[in-house]
N, C-alpha and C positions, 0 to 999 in steps of 0.2 A: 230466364224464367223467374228468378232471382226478382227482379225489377216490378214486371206483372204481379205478382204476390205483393210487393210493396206498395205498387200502386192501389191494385183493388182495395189493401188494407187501409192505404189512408180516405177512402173513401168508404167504408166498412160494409164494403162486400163479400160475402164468399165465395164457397167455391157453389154453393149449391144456388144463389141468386146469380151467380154468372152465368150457371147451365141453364136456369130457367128464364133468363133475357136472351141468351143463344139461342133455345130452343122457339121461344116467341116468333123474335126475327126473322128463322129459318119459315115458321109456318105462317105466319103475316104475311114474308116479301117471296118466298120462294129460293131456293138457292140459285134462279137464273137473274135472279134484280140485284145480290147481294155484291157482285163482281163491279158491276153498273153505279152502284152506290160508292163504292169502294173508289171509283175510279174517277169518279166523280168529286169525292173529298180530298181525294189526293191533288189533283187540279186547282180545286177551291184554296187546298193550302198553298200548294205551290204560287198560285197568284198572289196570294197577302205574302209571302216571303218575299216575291219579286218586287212590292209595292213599298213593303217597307224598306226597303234594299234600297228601292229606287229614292225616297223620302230622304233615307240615312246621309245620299249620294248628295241630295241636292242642297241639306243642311252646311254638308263639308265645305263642300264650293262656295257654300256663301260664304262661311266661316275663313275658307281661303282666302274670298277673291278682298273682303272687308278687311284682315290683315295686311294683303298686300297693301290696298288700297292706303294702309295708316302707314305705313313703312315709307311708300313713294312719299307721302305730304310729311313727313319727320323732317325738322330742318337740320343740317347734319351739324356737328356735335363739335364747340367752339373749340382750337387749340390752343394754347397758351404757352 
């Protein structure tokens, strides 16, 4: 709860503009859309996690396979 209080405050809400965008929303969307909504953003985020994920993945690989790549053409290292 800790957290929410800190968040709202860096965005300088209260307590009393949070009840009164709750209370909007409830009679806007109804409390049968707001689950739907809900359900719906979680999705949305879970998708951009998997995509950046997937992004991150295929950075790596290049980054490997391009290493590797320098390591094989290295000519190896004269003894004396």
């Amino acid at each position: 709860m800790v957290f929410d209080s800190f968040l709202f405050a860096l965005m300088g809400l209260g307590t009393q503009e949070i009840l009164l965008i709750v209370l909007a929303v409830l009679i806007l969307f109804g409390a049968r859309k707001i689950p739907e909504f809900a359900r719906g953003l979680g999705q949305g985020i879970r998708e951009f996690k998997n995509a950046t994920n997937n992004v991150k993945n295929e950075i790596q690989k290049e980054i490997d396979q391009t290493s590797d790549a320098a390591r094989k053409t290295e000519p190896p290292a004269k003894s004396s």
